[in-house]
Backbone bond lengths (Angstrom), bond angles and torsions (degrees), N, CA, C in turn:
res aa  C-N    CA-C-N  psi(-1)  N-CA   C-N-CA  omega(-1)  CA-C   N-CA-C  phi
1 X - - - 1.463 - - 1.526 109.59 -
2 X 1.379 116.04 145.97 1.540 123.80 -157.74 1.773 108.98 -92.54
3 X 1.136 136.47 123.30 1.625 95.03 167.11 1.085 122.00 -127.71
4 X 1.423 113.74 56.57 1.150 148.34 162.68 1.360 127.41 -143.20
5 X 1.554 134.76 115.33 0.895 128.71 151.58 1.886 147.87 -35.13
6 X 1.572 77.56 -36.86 2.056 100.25 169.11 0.959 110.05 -63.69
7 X 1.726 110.09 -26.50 1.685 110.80 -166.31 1.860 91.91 -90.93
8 X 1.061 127.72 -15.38 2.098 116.29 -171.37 1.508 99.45 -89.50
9 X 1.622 100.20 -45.78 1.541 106.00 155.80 1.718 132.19 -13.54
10 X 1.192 86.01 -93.07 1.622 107.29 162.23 1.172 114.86 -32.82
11 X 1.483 103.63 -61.09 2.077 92.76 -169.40 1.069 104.35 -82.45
12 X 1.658 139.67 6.25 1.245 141.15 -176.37 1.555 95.75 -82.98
13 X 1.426 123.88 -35.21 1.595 118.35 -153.37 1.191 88.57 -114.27
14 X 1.271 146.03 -17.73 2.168 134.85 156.97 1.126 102.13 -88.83
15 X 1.154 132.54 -23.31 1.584 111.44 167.43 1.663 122.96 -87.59
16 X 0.888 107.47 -37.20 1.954 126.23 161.09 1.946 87.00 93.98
17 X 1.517 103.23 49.58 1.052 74.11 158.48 1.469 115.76 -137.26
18 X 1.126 141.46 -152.65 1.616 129.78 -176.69 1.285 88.04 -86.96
19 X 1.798 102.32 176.61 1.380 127.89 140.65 1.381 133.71 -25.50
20 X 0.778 77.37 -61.51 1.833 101.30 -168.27 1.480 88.98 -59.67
21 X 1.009 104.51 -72.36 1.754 124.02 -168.62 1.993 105.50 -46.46
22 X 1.089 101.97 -32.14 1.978 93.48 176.47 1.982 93.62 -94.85
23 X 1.053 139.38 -27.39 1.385 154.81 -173.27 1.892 79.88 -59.08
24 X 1.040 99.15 -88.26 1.909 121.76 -156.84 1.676 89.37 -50.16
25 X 1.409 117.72 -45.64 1.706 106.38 -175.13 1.268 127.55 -42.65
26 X 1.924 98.96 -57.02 1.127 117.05 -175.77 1.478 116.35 -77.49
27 X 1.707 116.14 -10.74 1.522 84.08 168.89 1.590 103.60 -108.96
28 X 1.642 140.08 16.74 0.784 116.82 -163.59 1.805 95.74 -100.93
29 X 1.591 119.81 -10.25 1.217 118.60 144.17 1.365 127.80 -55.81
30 X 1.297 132.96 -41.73 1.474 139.18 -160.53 1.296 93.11 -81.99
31 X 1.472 141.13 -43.58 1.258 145.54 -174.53 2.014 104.36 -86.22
32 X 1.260 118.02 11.59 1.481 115.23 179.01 1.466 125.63 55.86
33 X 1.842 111.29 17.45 1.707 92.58 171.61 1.294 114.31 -139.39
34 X 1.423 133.59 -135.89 1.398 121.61 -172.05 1.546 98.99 -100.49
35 X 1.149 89.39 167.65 1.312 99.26 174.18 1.772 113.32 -65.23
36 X 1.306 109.10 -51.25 1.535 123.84 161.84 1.679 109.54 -18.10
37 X 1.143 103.37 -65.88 1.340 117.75 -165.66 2.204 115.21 -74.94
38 X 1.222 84.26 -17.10 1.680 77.38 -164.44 1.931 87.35 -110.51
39 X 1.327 104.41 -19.07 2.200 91.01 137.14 0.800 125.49 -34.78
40 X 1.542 107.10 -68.83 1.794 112.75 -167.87 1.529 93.66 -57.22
41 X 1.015 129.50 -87.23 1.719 141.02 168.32 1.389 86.05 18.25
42 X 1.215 110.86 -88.16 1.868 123.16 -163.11 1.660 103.13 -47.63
43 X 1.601 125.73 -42.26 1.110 141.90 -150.45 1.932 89.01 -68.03
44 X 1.781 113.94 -57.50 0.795 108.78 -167.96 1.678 121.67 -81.15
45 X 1.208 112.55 -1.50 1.405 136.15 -165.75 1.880 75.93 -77.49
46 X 0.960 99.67 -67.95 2.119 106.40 -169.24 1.186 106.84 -39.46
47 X 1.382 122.01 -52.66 1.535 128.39 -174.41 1.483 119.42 -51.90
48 X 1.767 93.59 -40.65 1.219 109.19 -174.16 1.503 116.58 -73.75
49 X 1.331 121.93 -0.07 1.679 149.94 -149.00 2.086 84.79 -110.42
50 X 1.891 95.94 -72.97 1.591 102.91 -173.17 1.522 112.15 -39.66
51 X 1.310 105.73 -32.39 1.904 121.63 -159.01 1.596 88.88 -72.73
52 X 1.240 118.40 -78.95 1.346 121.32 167.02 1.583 118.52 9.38
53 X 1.504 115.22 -82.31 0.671 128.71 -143.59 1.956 90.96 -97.41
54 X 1.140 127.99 -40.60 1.588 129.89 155.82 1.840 110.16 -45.44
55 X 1.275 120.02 -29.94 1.432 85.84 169.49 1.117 116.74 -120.83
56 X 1.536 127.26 47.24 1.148 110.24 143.57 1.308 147.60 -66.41
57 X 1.219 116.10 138.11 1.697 111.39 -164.51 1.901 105.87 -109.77
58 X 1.134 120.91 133.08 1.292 121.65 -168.73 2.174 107.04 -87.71
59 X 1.374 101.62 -9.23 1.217 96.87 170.98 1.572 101.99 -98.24
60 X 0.839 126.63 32.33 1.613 113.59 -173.11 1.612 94.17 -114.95
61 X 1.485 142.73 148.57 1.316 163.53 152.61 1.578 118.03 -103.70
62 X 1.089 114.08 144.64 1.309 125.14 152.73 1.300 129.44 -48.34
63 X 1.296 133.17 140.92 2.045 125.74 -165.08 1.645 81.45 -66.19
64 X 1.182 132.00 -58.28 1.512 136.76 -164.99 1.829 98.39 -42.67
65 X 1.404 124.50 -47.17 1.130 121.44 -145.80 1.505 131.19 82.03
66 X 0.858 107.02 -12.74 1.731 116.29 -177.83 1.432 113.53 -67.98
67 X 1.671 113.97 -41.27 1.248 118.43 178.62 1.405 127.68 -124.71
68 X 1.542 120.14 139.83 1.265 121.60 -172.86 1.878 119.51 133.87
69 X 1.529 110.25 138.97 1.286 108.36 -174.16 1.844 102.51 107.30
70 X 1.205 97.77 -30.29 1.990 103.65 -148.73 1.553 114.02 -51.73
71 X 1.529 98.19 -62.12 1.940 109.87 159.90 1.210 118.34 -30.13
72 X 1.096 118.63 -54.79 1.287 137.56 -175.03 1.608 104.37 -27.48
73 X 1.621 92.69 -53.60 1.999 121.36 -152.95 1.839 73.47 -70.00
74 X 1.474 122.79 -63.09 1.176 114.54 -177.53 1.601 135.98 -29.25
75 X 1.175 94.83 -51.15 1.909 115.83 169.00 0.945 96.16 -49.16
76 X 1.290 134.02 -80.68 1.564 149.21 -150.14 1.294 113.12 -42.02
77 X 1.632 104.08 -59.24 1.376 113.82 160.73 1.063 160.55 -56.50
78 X 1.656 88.05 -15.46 1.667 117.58 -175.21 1.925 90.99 -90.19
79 X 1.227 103.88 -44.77 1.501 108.07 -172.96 1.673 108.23 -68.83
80 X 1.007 120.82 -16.21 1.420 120.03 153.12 1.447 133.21 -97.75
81 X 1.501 112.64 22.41 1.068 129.18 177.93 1.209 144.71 35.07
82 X 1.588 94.31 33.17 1.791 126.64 -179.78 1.807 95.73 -78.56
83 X 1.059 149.71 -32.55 1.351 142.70 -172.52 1.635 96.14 -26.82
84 X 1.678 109.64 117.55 1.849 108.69 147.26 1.060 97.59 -81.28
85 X 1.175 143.88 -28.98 2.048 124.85 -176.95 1.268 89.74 -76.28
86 X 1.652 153.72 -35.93 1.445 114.48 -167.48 2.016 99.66 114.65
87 X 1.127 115.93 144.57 1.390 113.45 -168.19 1.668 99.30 -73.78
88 X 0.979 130.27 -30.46 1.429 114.79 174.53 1.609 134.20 -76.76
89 X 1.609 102.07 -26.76 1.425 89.67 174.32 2.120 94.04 -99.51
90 X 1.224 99.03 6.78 1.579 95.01 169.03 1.568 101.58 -76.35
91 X 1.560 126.57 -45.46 1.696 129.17 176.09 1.539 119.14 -37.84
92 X 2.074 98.20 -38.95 1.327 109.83 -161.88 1.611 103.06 -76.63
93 X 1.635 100.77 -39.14 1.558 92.39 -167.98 1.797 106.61 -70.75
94 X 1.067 104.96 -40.31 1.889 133.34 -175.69 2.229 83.96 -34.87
95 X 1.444 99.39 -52.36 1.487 90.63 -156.01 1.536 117.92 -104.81
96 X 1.712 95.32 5.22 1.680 109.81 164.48 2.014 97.89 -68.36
97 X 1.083 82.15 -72.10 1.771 96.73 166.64 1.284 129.54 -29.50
98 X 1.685 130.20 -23.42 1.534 132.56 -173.79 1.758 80.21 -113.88
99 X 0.950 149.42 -59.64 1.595 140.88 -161.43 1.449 93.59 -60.45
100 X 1.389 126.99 -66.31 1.795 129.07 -176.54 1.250 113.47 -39.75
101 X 0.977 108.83 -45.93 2.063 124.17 176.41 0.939 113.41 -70.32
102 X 1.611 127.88 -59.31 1.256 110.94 162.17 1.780 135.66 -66.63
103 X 0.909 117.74 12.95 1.663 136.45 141.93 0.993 115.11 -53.41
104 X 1.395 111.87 -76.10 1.539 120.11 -156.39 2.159 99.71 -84.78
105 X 1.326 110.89 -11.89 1.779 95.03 157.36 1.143 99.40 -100.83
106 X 1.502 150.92 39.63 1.451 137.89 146.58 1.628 101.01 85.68
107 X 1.365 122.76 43.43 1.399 101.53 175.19 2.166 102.84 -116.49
108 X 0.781 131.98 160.05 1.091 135.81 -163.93 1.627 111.47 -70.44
109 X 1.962 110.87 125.67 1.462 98.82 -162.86 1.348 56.33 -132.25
110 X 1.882 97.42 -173.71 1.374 143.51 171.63 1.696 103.23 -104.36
111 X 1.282 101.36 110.57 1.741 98.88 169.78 1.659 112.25 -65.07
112 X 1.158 122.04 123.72 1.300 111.39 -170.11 1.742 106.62 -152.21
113 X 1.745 114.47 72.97 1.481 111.16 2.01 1.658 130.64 -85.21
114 X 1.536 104.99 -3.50 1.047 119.83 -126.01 1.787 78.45 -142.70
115 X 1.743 116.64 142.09 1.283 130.00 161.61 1.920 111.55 -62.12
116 X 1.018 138.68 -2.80 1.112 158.49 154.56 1.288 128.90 -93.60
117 X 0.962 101.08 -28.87 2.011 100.77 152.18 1.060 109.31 -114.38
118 X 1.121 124.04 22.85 1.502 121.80 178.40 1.842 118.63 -51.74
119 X 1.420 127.59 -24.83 1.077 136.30 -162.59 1.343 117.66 -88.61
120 X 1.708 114.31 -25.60 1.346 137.00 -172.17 1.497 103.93 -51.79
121 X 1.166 114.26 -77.95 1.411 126.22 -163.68 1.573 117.26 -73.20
122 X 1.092 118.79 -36.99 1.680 107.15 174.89 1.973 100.60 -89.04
123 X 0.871 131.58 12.05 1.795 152.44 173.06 2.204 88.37 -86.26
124 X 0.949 101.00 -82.46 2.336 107.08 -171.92 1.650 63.80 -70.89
125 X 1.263 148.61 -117.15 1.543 124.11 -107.87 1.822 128.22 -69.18
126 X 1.099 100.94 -46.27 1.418 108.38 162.47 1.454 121.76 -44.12
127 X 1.671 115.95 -30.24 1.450 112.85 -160.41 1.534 73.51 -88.24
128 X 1.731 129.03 -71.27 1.319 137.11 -171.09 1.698 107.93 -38.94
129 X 0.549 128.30 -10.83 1.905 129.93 156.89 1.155 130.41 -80.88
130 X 1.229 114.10 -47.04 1.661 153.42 153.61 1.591 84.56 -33.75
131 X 1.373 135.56 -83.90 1.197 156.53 -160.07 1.374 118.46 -44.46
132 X 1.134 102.14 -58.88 1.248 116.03 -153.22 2.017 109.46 -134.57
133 X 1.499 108.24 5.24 1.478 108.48 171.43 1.288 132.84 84.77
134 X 1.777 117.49 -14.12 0.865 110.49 150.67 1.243 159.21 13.62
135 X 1.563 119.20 75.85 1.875 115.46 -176.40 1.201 112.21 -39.53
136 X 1.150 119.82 163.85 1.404 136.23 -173.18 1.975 97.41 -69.48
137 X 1.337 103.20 -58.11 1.593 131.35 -168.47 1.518 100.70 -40.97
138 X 2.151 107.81 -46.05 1.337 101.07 -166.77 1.477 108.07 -88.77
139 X 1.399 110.11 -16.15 1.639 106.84 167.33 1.577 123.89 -76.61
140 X 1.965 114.34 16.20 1.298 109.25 -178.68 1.487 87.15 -124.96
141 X 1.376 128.35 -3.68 1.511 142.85 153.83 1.496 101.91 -46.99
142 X 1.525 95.32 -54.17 1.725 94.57 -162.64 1.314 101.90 -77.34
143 X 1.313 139.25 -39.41 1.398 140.30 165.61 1.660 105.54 -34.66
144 X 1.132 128.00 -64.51 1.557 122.60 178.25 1.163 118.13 -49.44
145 X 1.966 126.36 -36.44 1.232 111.10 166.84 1.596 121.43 -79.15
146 X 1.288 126.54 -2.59 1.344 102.89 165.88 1.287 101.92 -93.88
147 X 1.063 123.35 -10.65 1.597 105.47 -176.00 1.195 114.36 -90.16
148 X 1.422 124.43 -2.07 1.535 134.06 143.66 1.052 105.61 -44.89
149 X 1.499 120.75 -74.20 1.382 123.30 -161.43 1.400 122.45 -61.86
150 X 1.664 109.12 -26.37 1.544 121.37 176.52 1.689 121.73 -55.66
151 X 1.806 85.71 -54.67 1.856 101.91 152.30 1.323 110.34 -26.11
152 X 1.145 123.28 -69.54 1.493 113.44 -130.95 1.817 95.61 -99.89
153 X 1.296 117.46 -4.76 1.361 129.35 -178.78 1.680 104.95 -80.39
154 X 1.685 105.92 -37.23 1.167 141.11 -162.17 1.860 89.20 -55.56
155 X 1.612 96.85 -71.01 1.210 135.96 -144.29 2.053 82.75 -75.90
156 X 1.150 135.55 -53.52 1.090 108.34 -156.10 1.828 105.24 -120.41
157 X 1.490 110.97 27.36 1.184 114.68 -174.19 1.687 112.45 -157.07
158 X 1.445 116.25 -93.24 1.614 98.18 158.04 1.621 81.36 162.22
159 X 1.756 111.88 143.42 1.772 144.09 178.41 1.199 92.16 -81.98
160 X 1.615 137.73 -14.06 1.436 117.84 -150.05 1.408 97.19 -115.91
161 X 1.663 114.96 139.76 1.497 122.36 167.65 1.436 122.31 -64.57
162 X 1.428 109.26 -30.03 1.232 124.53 -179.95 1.018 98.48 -65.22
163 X 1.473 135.95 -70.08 1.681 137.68 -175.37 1.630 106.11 -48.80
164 X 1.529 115.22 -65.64 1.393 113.76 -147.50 1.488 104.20 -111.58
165 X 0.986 125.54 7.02 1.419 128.70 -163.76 1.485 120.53 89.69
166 X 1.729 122.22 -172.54 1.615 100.51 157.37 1.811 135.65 -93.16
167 X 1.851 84.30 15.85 1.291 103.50 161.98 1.957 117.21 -42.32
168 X 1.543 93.28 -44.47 1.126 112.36 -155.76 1.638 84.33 -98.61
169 X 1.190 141.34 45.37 1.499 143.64 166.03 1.663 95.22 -136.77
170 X 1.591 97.48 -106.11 1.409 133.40 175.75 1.882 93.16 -7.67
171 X 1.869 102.72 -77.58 1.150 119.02 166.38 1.786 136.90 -9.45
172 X 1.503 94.04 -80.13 0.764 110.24 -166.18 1.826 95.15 -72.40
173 X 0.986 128.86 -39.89 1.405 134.35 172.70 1.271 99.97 -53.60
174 X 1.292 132.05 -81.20 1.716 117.51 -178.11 1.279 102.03 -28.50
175 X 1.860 135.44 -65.16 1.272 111.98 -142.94 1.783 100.39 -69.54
176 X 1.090 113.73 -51.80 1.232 111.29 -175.86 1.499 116.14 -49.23
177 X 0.825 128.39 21.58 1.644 134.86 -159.05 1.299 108.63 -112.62
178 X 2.197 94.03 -55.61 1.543 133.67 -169.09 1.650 90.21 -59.76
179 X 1.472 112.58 -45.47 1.255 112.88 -169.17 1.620 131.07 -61.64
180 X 1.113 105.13 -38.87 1.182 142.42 178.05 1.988 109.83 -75.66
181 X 1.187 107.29 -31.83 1.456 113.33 174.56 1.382 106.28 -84.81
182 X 1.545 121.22 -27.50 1.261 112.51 -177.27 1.452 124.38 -111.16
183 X 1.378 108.55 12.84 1.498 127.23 154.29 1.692 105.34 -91.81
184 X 1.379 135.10 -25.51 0.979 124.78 165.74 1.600 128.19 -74.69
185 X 1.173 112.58 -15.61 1.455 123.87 -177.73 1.746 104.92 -105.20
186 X 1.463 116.79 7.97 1.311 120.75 161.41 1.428 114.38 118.22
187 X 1.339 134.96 -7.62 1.347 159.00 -117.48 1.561 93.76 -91.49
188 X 1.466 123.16 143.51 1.404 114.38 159.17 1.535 121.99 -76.14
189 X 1.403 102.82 -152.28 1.568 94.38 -170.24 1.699 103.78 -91.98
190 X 1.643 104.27 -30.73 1.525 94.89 172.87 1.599 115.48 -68.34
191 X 1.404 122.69 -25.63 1.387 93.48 176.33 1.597 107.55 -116.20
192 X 1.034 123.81 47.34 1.496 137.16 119.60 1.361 120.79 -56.21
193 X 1.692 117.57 -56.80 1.366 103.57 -171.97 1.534 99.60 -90.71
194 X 1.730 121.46 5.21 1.672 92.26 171.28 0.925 106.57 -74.16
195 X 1.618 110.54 -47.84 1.863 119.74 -172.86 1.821 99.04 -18.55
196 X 1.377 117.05 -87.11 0.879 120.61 153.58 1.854 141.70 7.16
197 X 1.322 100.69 -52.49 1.749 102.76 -178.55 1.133 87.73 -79.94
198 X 1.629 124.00 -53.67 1.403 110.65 -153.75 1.451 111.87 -65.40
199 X 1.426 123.97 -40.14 1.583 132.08 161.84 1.640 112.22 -27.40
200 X 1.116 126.99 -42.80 1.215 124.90 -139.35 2.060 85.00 -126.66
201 X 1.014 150.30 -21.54 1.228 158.21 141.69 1.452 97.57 -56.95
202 X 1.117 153.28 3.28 1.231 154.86 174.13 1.401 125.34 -96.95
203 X 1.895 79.76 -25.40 2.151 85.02 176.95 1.674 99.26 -142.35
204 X 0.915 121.15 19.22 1.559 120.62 164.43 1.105 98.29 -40.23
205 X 1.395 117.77 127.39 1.933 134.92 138.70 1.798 81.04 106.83
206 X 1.480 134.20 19.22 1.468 112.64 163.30 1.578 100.16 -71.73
207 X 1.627 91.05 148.13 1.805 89.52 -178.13 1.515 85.64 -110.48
208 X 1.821 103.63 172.47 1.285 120.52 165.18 1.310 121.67 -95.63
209 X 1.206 120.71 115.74 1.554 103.03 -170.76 1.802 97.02 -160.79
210 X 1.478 83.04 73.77 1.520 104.08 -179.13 1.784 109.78 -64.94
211 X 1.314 131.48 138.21 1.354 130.69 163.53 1.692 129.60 -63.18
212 X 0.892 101.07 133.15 1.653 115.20 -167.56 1.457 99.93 39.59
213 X 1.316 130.01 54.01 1.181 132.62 161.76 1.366 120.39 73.83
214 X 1.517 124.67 25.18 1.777 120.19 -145.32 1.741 85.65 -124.71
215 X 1.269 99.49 153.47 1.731 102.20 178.10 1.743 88.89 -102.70
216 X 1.461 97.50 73.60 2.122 88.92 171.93 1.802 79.22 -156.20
217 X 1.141 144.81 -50.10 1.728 122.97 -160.00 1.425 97.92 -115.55
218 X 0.906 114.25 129.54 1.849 148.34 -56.38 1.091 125.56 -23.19
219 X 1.196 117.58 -31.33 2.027 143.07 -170.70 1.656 98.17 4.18
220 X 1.961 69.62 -66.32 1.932 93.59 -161.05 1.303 115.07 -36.52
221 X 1.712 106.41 -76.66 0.926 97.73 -155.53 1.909 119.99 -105.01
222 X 1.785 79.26 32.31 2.052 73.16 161.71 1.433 98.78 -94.41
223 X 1.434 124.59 5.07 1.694 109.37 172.48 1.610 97.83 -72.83
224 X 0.986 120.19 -12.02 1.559 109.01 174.28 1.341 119.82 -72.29
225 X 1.555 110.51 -56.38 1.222 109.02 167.47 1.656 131.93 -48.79
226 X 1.765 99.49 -46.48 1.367 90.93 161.89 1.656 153.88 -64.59
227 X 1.361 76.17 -8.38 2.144 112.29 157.07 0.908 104.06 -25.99
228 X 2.113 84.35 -97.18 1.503 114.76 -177.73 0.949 123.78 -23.95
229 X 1.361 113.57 -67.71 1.501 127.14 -158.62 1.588 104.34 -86.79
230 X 1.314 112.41 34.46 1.601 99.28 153.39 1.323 92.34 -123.53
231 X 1.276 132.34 -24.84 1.326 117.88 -177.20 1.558 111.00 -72.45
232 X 1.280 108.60 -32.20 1.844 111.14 174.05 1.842 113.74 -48.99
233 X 1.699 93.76 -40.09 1.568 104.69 -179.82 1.442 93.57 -63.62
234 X 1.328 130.69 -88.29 1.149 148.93 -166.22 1.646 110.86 -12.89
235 X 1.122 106.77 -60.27 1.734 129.72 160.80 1.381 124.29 -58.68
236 X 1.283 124.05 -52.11 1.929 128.57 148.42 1.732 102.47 -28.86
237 X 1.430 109.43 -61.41 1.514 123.35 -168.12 1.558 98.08 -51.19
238 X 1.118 81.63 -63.53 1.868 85.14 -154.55 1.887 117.96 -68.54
239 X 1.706 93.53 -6.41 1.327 102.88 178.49 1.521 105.36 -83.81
240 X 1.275 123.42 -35.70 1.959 122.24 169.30 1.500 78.77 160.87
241 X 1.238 145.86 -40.73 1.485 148.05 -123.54 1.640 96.04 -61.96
242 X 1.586 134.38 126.81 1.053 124.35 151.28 1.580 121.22 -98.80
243 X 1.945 93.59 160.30 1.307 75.37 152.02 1.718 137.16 -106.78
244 X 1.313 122.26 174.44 1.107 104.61 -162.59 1.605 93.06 -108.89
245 X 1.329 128.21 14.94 2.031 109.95 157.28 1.723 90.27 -107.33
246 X 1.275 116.07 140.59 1.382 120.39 139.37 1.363 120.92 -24.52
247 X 1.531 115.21 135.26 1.483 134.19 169.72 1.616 95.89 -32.81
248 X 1.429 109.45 -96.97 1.671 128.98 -169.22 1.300 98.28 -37.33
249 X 1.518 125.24 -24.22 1.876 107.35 -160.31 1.053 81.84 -103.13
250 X 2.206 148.99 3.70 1.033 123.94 160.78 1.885 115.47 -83.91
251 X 1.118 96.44 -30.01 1.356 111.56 175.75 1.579 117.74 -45.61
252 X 1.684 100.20 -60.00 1.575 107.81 165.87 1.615 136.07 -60.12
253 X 1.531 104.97 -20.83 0.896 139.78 162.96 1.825 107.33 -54.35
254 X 0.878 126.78 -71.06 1.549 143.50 170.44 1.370 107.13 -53.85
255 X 1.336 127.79 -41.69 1.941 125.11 174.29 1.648 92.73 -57.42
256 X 1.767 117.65 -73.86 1.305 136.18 -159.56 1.506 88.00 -31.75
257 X 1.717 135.89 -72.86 0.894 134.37 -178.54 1.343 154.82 -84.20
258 X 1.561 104.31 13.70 1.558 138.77 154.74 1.548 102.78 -68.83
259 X 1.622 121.60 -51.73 1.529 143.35 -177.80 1.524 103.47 -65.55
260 X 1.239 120.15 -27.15 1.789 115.60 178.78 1.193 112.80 -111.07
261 X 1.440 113.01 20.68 1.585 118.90 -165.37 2.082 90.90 -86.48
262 X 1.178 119.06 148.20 1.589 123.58 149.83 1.383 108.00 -58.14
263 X 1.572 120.93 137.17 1.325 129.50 -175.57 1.693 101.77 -77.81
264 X 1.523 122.75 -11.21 1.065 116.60 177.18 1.646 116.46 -79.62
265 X 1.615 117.27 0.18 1.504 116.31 171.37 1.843 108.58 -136.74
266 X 1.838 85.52 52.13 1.609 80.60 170.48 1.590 96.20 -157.37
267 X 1.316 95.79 93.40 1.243 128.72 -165.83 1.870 127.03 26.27
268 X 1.199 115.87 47.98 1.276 139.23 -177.55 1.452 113.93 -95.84
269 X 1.847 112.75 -13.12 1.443 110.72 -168.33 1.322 135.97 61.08
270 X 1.655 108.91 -8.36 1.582 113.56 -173.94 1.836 85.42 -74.07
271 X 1.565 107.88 -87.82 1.770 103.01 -161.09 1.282 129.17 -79.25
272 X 1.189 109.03 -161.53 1.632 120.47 -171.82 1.616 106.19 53.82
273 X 1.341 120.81 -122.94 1.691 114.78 -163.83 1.216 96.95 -68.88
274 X 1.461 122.92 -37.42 1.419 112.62 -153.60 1.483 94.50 -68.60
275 X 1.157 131.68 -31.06 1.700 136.92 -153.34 1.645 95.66 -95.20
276 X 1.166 131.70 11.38 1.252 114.78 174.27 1.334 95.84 -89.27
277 X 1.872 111.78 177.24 1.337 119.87 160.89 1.578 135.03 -34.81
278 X 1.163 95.04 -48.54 1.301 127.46 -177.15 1.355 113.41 -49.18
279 X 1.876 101.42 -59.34 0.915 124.75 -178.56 1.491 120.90 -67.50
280 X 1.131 92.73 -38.40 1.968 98.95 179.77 2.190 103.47 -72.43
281 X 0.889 78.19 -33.49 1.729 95.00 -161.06 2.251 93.96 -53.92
282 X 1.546 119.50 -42.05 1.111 137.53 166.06 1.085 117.81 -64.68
283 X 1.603 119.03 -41.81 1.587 109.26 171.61 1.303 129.30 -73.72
284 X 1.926 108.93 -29.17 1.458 111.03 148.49 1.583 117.61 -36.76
285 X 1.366 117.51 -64.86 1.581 132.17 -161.94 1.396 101.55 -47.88
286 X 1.381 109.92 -42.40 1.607 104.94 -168.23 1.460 98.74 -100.67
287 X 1.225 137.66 -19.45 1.451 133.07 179.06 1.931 98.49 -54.04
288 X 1.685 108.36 -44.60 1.422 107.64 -173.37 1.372 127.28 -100.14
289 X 1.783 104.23 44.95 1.122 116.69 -179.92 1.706 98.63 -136.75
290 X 1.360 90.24 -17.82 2.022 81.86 160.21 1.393 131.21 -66.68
């Protein structure tokens, strides 16, 4: 695992080869097999992404009640062709929304990185396949470049809400997303990892501060936002747009302030939404249903 981007960079432009391609090397050594084989790995990891998002069921709820049905409202709307975003980033949010939901009722997602951002990334890739035709092979391509980038987020900042906030979820899921959208639309390796900074400079300092402790209020639907906003990066990228901090110095950037975060908005449920009235008033409700 890399923990640096400058460093996939680099061997991307003396070796001439992609992202993906120094990403998939290095872990299909670290994991002991061929490269052949830890394809398929990725191949079935994707499927397991499509499945996700195929069984969601719109009569199904959360034991809490808080979550479930919601996409649904999305479809509906999209099928009446009220979308102000437009039927495609209406698809993206529609299917951030059925993967997030089906999390929080227990149906089988891909943590990516995280069971709480789980919705982000198969939400931009599934729709971006959908789109544009996409092989299966090059959408497990794109899986290796965010999971490059996840590495190295991993490695010099932190996947966990508890540690870093849901900067370090939501976040880190957009950038890896951004990344992954802009290796699919042709992108080199430097603006792979801008896609990326700018994704993740987009939600610096979100805290986690889930209600009565549940990965469903807000959970859900910042996987939407973290959608969007990798495809906004993705599109910044691919339009010339840089950014102006370094990848890694955004990354470090996000530890420094995961590390100065109050433990009461990093995933503890005491502050922020969870700590409002509102919020407390729900954690009673479900505290007296255990």
């Amino acid at each position: 695992m890399y923990d640096s981007v400058d460093e996939i960079i680099r061997l991307s432009e003396e070796k001439k080869k992609s992202f993906w391609e120094i990403v998939a090397e290095d872990d299909a050594r670290a994991q002991d097999i061929s490269e052949e084989e830890d394809l398929k790995r990725m191949l079935s990891t994707y499927q397991a992404m499509r499945e996700s998002d195929l069984s969601y069921d719109p009569k199904i709820h959360s034991t809490s009640g808080l979550v479930g049905a919601e996409a649904q409202k999305i479809a509906d709307r999209r099928a009446r062709k009220e979308m102000i975003c437009g039927d495609f980033l209406g698809s993206v949010m529609e299917r951030a929304l059925r993967v997030a939901e089906s999390n929080a009722c227990m149906k089988k997602i891909v943590a990516a990185p995280t069971a709480g951002s789980c919705g982000v990334m198969p939400a931009v890739l599934l729709s971006l396949q959908e789109k544009y035709g996409y092989t299966d092979e090059k959408m497990a391509e794109a899986l290796f470049v965010a999971g490059g980038i996840g590495g190295v987020i991993a490695c010099r900042a932190s996947l966990a809400g508890a540690e870093g906030g849901c900067q370090a979820e939501i976040g880190a899921a957009s950038a890896m997303t951004a990344g992954a959208a802009v290796y699919l639309q042709g992108g080199s390796a430097r603006q792979i990892a801008n896609a990326a900074a700018l994704a993740l400079k987009s939600l610096l300092g979100l805290s986690c501060d889930p209600v009565a402790g549940l990965v469903e209020v807000p959970c859900v639907k910042r996987n939407v936002i973290g959608a969007v906003n990798a495809l906004t990066s993705a599109d910044m990228t691919m339009a010339g747009i840089e950014s102006k901090i370094p990848p890694d110095e955004v990354f470090d950037a996000m530890g420094s302030i995961g590390r100065n975060m109050d433990e009461s908005i990093r995933e503890t449920g005491i502050g922020g939404l969870a700590g409002t009235p509102t919020g407390r008033k729900i954690r009673s409700r479900i505290r007296g249903m255990e």
